[in-house]
C-alpha positions in Angstrom: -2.9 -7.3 14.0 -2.9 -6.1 10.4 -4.0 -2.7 10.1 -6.5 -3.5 7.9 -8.4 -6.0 9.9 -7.9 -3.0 12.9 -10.0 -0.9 10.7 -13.1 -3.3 9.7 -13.2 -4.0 13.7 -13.4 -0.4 14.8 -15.8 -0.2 11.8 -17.9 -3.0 13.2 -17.8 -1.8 16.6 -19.1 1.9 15.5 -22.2 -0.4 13.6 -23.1 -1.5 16.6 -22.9 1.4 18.6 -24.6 3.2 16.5 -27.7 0.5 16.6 -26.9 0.2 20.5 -28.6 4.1 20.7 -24.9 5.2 20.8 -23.8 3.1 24.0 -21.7 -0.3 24.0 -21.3 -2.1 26.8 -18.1 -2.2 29.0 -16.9 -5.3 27.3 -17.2 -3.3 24.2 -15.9 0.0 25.2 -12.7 -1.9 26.4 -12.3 -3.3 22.9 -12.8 -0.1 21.3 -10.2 1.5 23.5 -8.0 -1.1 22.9 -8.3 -0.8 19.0 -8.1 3.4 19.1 -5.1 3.0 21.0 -3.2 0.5 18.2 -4.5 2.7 15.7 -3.0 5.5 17.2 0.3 3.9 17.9 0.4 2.7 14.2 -0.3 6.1 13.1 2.4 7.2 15.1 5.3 5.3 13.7 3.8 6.4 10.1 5.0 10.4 11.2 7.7 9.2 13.1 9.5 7.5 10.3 7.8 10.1 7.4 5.9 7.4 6.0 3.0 10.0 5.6 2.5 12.1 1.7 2.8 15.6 3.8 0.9 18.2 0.9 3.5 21.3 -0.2 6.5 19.3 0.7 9.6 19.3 -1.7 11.7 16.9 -1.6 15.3 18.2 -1.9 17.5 16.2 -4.6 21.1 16.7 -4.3 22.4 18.4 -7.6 25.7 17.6 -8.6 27.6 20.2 -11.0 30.7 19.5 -12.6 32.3 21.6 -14.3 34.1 20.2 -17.8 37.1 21.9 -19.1 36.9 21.9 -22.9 
């Protein structure tokens, strides 16, 4: 599933909890769960492979000096 499309379902599914009184039914509790849970993964291989802007972070370049003899 795209994550994208993850998003606009767990979107959907807080709509209608929120006009359910704040309940959903099991079916859609399961669902929920099941879309938290590939979010979370997803998110997880962002960190794990530094895909993720981290604020105050500098990247370190590699500076190469030669030195010329004149």
């Amino acid at each position: 599933m795209h994550s994208s499309r993850l998003i606009k379902d767990l979107n959907e599914l807080r709509e209608v909890w929120r006009k359910n009184d704040f309940q959903f039914t099991s079916e859609q509790q399961a669902e929920f769960d099941r879309l938290k849970e590939l979010r979370r993964e997803r998110v997880k291989y962002f960190h794990d492979n530094d895909l993720v802007y981290k604020a105050g972070a500098v990247k370190k370049e590699k500076v190469v000096v030669t030195k010329e003899e004149t």
